[in-house]
C-alpha positions as CSV (number, residue, x, y, z in Angstrom):
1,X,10.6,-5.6,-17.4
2,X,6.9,-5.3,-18.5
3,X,5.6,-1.9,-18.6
4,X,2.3,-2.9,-17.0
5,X,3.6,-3.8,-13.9
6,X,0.6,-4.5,-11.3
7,X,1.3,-5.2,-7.7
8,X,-0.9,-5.6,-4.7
9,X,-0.4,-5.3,-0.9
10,X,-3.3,-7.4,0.5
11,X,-3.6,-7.5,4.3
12,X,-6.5,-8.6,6.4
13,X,-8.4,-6.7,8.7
14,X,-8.0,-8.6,11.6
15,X,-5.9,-5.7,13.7
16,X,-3.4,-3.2,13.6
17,X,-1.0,-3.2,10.7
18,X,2.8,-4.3,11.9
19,X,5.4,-2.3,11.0
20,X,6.5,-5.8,8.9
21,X,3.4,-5.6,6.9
22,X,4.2,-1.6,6.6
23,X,7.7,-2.5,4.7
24,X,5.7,-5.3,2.3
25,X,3.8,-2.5,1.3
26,X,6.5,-0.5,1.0
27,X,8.8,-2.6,-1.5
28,X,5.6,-3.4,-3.6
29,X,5.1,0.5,-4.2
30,X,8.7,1.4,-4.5
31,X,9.0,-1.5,-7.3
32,X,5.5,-0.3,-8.9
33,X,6.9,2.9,-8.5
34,X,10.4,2.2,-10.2
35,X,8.6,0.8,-13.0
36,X,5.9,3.0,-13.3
37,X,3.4,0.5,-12.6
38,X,0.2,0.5,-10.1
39,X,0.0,0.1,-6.3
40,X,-3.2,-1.7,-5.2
41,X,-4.7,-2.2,-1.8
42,X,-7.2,-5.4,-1.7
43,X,-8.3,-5.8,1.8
44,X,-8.9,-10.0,2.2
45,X,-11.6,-10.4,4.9
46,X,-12.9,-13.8,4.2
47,X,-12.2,-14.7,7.6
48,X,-15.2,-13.3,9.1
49,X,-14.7,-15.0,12.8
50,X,-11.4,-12.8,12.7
51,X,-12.8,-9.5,11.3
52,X,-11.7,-6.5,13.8
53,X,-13.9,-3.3,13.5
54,X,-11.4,-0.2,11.9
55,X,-8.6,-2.2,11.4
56,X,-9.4,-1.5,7.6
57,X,-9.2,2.0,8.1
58,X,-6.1,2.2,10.5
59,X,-4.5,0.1,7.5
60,X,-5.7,3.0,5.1
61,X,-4.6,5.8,7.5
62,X,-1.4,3.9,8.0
63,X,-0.3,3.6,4.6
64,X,-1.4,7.6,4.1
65,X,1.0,8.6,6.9
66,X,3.6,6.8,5.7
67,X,3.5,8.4,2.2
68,X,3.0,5.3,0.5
69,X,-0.6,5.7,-0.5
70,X,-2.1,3.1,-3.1
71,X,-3.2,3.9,-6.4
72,X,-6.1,1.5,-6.7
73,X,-8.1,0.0,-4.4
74,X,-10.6,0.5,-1.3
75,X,-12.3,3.7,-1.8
76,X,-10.5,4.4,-5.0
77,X,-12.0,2.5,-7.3
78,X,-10.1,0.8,-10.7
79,X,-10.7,-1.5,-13.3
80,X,-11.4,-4.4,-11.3
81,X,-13.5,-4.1,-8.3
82,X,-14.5,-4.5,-5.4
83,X,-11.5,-5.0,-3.7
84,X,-12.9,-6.3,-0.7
85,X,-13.1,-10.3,-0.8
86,X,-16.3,-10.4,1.3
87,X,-17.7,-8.2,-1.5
88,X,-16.2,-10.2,-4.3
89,X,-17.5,-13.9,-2.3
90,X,-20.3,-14.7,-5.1
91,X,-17.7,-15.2,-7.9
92,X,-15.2,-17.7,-6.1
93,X,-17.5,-20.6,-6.4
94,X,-17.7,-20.9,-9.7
95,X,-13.8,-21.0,-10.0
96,X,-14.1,-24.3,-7.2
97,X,-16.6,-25.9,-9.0
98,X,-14.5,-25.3,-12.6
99,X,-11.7,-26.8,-10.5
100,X,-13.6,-30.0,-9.7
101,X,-15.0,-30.3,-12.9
102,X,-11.6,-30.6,-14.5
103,X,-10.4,-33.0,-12.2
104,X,-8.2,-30.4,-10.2
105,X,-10.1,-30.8,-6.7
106,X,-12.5,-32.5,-5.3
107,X,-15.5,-32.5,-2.7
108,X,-14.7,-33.5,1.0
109,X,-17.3,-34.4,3.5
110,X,-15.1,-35.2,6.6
111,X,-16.0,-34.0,10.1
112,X,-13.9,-32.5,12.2
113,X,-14.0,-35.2,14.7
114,X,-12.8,-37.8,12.3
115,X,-10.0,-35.7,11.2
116,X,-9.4,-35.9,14.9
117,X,-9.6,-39.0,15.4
118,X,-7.5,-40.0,12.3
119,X,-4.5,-37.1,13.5
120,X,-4.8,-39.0,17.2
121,X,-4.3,-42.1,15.5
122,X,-1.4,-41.1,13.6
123,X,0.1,-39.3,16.6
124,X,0.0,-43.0,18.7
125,X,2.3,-43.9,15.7
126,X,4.6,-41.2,15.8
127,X,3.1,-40.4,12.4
128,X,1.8,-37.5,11.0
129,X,-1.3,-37.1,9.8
130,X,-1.7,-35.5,6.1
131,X,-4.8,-35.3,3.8
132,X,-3.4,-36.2,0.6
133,X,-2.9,-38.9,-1.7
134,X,-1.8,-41.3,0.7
135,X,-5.2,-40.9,3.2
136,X,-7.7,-39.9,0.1
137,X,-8.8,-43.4,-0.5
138,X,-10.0,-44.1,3.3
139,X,-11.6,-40.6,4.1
140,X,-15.1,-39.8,2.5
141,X,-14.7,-37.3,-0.4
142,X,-15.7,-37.3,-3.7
143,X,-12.4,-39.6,-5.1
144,X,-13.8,-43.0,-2.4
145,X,-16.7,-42.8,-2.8
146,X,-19.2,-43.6,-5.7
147,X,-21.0,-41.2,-8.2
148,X,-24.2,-41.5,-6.7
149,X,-22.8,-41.2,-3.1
150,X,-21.3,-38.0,-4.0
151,X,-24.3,-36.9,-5.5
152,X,-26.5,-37.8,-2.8
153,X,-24.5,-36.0,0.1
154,X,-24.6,-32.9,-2.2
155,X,-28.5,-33.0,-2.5
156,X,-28.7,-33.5,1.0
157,X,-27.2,-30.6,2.1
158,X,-24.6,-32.1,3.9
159,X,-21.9,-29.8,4.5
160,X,-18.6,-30.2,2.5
161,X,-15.2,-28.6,1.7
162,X,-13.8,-28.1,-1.5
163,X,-9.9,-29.7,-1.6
164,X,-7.4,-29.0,-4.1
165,X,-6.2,-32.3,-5.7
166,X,-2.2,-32.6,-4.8
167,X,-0.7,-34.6,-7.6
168,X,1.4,-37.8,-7.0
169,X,5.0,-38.1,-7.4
170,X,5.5,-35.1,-9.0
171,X,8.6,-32.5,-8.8
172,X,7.6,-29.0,-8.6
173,X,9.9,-26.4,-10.3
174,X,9.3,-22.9,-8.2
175,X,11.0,-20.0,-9.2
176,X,11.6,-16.8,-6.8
177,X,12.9,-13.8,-7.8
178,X,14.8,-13.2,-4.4
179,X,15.7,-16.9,-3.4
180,X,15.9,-18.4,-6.8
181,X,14.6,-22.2,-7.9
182,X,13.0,-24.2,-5.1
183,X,12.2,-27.7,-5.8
184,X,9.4,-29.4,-4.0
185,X,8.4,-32.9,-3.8
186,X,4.1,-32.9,-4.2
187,X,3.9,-36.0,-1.8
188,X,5.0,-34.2,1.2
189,X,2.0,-31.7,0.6
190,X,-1.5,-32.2,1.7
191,X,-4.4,-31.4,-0.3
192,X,-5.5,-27.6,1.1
193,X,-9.1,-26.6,1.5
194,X,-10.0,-24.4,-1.6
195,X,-13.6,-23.6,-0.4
196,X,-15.2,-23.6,3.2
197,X,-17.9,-25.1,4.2
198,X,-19.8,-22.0,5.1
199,X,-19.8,-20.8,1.8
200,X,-16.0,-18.6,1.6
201,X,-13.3,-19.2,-0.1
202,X,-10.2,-19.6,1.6
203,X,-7.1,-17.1,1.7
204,X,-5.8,-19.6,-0.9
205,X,-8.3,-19.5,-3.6
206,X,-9.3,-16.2,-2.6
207,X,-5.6,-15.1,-3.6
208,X,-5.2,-16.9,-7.0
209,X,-8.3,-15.4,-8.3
210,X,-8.5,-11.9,-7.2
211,X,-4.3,-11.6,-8.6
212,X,-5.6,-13.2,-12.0
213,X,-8.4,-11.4,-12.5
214,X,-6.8,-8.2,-11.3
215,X,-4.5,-8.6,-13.7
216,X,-1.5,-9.0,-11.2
217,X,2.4,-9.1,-12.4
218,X,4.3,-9.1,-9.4
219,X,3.4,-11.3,-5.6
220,X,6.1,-9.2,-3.2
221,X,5.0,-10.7,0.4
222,X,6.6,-11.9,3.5
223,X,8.6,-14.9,3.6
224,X,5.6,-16.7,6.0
225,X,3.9,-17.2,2.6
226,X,6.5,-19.3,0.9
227,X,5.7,-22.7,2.0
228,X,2.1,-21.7,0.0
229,X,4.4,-20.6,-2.8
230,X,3.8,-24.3,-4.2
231,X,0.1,-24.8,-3.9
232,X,-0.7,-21.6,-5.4
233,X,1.8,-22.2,-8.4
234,X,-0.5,-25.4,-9.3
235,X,-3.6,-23.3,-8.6
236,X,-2.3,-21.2,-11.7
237,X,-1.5,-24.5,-13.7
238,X,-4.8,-26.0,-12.8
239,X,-6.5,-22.6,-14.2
240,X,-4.7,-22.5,-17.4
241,X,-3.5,-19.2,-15.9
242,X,-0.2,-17.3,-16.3
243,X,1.1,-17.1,-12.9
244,X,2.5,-13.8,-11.5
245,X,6.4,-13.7,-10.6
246,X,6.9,-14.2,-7.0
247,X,9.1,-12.5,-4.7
248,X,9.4,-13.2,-0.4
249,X,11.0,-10.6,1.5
250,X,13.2,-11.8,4.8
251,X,11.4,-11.5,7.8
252,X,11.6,-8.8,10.1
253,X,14.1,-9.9,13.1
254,X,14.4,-9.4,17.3
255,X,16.8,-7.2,18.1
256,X,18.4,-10.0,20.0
257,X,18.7,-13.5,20.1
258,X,16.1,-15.5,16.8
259,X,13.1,-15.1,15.4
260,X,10.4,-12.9,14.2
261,X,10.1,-9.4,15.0
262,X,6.6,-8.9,17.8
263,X,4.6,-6.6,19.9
264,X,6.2,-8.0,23.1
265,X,9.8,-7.3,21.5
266,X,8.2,-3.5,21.4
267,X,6.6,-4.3,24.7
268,X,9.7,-5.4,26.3
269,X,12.6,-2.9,24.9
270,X,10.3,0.2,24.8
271,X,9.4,0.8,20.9
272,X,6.7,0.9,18.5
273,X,5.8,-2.1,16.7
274,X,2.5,-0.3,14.7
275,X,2.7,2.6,12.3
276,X,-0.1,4.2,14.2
277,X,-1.8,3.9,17.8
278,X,-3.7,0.7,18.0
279,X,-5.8,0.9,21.6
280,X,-3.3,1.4,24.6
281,X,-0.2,0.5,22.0
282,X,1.7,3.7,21.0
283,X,2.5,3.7,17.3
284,X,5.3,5.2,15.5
285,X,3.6,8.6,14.7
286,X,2.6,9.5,18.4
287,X,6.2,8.2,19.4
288,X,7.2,10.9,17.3
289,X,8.9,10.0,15.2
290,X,8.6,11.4,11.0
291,X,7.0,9.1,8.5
292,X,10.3,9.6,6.2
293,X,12.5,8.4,9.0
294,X,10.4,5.4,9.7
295,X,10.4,4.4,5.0
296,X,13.9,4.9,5.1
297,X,14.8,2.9,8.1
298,X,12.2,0.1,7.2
299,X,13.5,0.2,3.2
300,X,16.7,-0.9,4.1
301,X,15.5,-3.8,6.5
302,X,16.3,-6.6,4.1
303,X,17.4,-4.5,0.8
304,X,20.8,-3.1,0.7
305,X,21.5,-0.5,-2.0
306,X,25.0,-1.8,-2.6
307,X,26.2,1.4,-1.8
308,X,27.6,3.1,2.3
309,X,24.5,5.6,1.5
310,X,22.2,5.1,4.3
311,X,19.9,8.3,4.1
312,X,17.7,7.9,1.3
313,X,14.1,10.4,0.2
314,X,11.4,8.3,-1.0
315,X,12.6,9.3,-4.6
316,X,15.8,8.1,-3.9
317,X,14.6,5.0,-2.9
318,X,12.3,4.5,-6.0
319,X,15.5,4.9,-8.4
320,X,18.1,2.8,-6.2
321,X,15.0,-0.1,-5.7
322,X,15.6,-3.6,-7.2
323,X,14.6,-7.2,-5.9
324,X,17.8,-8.6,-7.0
325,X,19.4,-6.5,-3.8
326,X,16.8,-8.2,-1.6
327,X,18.7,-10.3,0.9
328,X,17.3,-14.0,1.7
329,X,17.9,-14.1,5.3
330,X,15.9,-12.3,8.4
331,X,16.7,-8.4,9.1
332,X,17.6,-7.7,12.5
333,X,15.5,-4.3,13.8
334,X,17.7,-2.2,15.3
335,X,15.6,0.7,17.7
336,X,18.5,2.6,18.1
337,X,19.0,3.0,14.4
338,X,15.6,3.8,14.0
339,X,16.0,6.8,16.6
340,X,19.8,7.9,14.6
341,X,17.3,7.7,11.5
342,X,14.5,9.9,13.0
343,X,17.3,11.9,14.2
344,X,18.8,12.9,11.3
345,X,15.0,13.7,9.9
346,X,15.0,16.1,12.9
347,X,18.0,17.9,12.0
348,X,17.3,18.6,8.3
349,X,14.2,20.0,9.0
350,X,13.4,24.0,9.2
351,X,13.4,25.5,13.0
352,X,10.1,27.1,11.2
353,X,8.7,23.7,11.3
354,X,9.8,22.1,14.2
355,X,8.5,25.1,16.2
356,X,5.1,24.5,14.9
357,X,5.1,21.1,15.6
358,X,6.4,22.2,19.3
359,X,3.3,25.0,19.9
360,X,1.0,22.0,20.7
361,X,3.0,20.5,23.2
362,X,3.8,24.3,24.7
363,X,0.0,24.7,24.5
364,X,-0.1,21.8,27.1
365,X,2.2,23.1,28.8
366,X,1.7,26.5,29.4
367,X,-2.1,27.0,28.6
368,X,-3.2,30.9,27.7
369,X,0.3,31.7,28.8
370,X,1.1,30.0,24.9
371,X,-0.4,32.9,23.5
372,X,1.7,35.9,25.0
373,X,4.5,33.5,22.9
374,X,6.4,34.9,19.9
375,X,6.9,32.6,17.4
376,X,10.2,33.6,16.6
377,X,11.4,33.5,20.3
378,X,10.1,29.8,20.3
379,X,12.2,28.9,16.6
380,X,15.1,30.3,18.3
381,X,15.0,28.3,21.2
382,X,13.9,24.9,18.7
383,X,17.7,25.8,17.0
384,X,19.3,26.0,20.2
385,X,18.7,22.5,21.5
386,X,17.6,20.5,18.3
387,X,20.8,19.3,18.1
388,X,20.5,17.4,21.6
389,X,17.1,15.9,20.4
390,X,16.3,12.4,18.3
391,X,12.4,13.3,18.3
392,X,10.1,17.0,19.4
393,X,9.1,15.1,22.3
394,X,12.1,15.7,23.9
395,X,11.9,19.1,23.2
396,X,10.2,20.4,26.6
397,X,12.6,18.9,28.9
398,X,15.4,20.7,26.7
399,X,14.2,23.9,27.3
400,X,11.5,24.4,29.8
401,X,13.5,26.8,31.5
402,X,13.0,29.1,29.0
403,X,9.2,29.5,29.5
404,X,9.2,28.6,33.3
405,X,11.2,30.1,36.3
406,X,13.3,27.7,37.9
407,X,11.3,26.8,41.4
408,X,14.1,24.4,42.6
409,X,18.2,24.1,41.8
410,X,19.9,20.3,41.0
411,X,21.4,19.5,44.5
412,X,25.1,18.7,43.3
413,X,25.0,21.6,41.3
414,X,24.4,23.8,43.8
415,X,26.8,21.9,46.5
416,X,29.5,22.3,43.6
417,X,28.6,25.7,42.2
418,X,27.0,27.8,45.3
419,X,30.2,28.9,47.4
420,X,30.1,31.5,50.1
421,X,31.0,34.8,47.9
422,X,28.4,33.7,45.7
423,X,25.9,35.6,46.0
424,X,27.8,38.5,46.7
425,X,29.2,37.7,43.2
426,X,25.5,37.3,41.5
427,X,24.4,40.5,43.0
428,X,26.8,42.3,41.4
429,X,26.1,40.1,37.6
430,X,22.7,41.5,38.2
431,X,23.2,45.3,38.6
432,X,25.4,44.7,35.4
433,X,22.5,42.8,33.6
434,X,20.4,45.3,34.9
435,X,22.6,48.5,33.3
436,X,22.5,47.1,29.7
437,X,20.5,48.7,27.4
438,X,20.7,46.5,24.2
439,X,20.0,43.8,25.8
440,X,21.2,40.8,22.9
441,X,23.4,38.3,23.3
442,X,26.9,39.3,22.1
443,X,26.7,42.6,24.4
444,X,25.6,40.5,27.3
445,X,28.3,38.4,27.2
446,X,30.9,41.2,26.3
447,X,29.5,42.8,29.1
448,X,30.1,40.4,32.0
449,X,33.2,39.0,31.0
450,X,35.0,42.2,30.4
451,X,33.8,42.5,34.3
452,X,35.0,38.7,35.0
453,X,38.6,39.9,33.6
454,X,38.1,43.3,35.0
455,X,37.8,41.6,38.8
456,X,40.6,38.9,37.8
457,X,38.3,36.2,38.7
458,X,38.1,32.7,37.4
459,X,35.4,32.2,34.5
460,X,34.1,29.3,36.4
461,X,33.3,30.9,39.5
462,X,30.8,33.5,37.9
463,X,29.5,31.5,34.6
464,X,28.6,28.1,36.6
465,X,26.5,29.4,39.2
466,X,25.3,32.2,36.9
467,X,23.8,29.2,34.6
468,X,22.6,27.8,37.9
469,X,20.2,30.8,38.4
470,X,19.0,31.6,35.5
471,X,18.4,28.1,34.6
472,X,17.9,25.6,37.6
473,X,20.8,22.9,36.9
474,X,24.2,22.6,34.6
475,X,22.5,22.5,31.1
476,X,21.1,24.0,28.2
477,X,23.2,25.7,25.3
478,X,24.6,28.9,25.1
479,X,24.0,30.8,28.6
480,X,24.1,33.9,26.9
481,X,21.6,33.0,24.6
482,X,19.2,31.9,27.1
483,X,19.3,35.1,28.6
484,X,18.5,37.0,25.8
485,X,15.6,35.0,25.2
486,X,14.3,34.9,28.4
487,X,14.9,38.8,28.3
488,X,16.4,41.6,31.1
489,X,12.9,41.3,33.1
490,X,12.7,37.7,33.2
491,X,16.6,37.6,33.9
492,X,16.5,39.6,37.3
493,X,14.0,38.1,38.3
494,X,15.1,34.7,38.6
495,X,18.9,36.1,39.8
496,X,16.9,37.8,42.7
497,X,14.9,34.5,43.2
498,X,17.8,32.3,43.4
499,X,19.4,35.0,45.7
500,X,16.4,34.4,48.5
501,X,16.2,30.8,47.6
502,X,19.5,29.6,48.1
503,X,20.6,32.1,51.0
């Protein structure tokens, strides 16, 4: 492998980055990564009619959160900019014209009505309309018609395209690092426009340029580009250019039934599609979930590491990367690995941490009442129910109970739990909660069921509607815990409420 290994992710800004377009940028900056190469981000507007305001910076922010940020590119200027095509529009033309010049393209004055017309035509045939070799002759470009024509139409400001001149009966050799040697036959291609009529290149000479001149090694991107694998391999030849090596990654699945991964699959089954919020669409990071879950989740997507591991750091992932273990068919995304992924992320992580990323939604919440909070109360809690959570969203509904009295009791639990010697039963847990001095968990619990066995009374008829009381249904971990948390005060209080409440 070449130690100057240059790759580029290059998406346009014409909306929010999908989380398919997330992974290509992924496996180009794990391989530049592994080889200790350079991760660019070229941002290819030329499209101007498709241009959607911040969807350049969401793509920045995006790649930021996900901790794959670029080494060269927008706003961090390398060797080679701009990279912006709109900025970089002036020095396309001259590669066009060099193309015609040698014979490689050619001008094309068409309308789009004829090309109508001729595409009707061909359709009341049951043909198919293509603009290459076969139609050249009979359409007016620079190869029917005369010197002079040509010349005249171009000094009248008639407006033309450049075309890219598809050679006859020739057998293309491609080679791809994931799916291997294609063959393609050049008469089944048409000749693609090169250069637009209002003065921009198009994505495909656009493309071939900026990689050359940027002095790119490696093409990773999405198996949609493939079919343009072959025009953009003769671009190279018609240049005199070393071409790149290219590599398509396997498209992005539905979790059921075919094809590609979209926003209605997210729309419909209830998960992100975007890395970030894009207008009312939630993204990944306000579903909560962590931006390591959502690499190592989308990393294996179409690689496998040829080993059962399946939880893999970002460093981890540099060192195990390689192209070779790229698979050539589709990925199917799976939501509910993605939520075992984020998870696990949840898990690992320090009680410390996940109780600072709780205080905003206990802020909500609870309002000035957050600030009577200790911090070491709310970590305690975060380790009591983590283990019942896939994301800190879920966090409140585990544990409200522990910052707010219980104003109402589950109905089958109390139906089940709330028998007639009850409360008789509860009164006397209280005056025993009320007696203890050192008031922590282990003497709590030592303390009323040495009274349970004292009284010879089933567990179950004082620890079920005990939890009831001090917490409003059957759930939540250790009862005893919650007690001490809540503290003695808080404790009585809510015994005595449930008391007049369910009397």
């Amino acid at each position: 492998m070449s130690t100057n290994v240059r790759v580029r992710f290059a998406p346009s800004p014409t909306g929010p980055l999908h989380i398919g377009g997330v992974r290509t940028a992924l496996f180009n900056y794990l391989f530049a990564k592994k080889h200790s190469g350079t991760f660019i981000l070229r941002i290819e507007d030329t499209d101007q009619n498709r241009y959607v305001e911040g969807a350049e910076q969401y793509i920045i922010d995006a790649l930021n959160w996900c901790g794959i940020p670029y080494d060269e590119g927008v706003e961090k200027e390398g060797s080679f900019p701009p990279y912006r095509q709109s900025e970089r529009k002036d020095l396309y033309k001259k590669y066009a014209d060099q193309l015609v010049q040698n014979d490689k393209a050619y001008y094309a004055f068409d309308t789009s009505e004829s090309l109508d017309n001729y595409r009707k035509e061909h359709e009341a045939k049951g043909k198919t309309f293509i603009y290459n070799w076969h139609n050249r002759p009979k359409l007016t470009n620079s190869l029917s018609l005369s010197d002079a024509d040509t010349k005249a139409k171009l000094a009248s400001n008639i407006p033309y395209v450049i075309r890219f001149k598809t050679p006859q009966d020739k057998k293309l050799i491609l080679n791809d690092l994931i799916r291997g040697k294609i063959e393609i036959d050049t008469n089944i291609l048409d000749d693609k426009v090169l250069f637009k009529s209002d003065g921009m290149p198009t994505y495909h000479l656009a493309n071939i340029v900026d990689d050359h001149l940027m002095e790119i090694s490696h093409v990773i991107r999405g198996e949609e580009w493939l079919p343009s694998l072959a025009l953009h391999k003769q671009l190279y030849d018609a240049f005199g250019w070393q071409s790149p090596e290219f590599a398509h990654l396997p498209l992005i699945m539905k979790p059921v039934g075919k094809g590609k991964l979209s926003k209605r699959d997210g729309d419909k089954l209830g998960f992100p599609v975007f890395p970030l919020s894009w207008n009312e669409s939630v993204g990944y990071k306000e579903a909560g979930y962590f931006p390591e879950a959502v690499i190592n989740f989308l990393a294996l997507l179409g690689w496998n590491p040829g080993t059962e591991q399946e939880i893999f750091s970002l460093n981890e992932l540099i060192q195990s990367f390689d192209l070779n273990r790229v698979n050539k068919s589709g990925a199917r995304f799976d939501p509910d690995k993605t939520k075992w992924y984020n998870q696990h992320y949840l898990q690992n992580k320090s009680n410390k941490e996940l109780a600072n990323l709780f205080l905003p939604t206990l802020e909500k919440k609870l309002g000035t009442a957050t600030n009577k909070l200790n911090i070491e109360n709310v970590e305690r809690i975060v380790s009591l129910i983590k283990e019942r959570a896939s994301f800190v969203t879920d966090f409140w509904e585990l544990s409200d109970y522990f910052f707010m009295t219980p104003t109402s009791y589950g109905e089958k639990a109390v139906k089940k739990q709330w028998k007639e010697n009850t409360p008789e039963l509860m009164s006397e847990v209280l005056t025993l909660i009320s007696n203890i001095d050192n008031f922590t968990s282990t003497i709590i619990e030592k303390t009323i069921k040495d009274w349970i066995t004292l009284k010879e009374l089933p567990f179950g008829k004082v620890m079920a509607p005990l939890r009831l009381v001090i917490v409003g249904d059957m759930k939540g971990p250790h009862l005893f815990d919650i007690i001490e948390l809540i503290g003695k005060d808080q404790s009585i209080s809510r015994i005595s409420n449930a008391l007049k409440m369910l009397n």
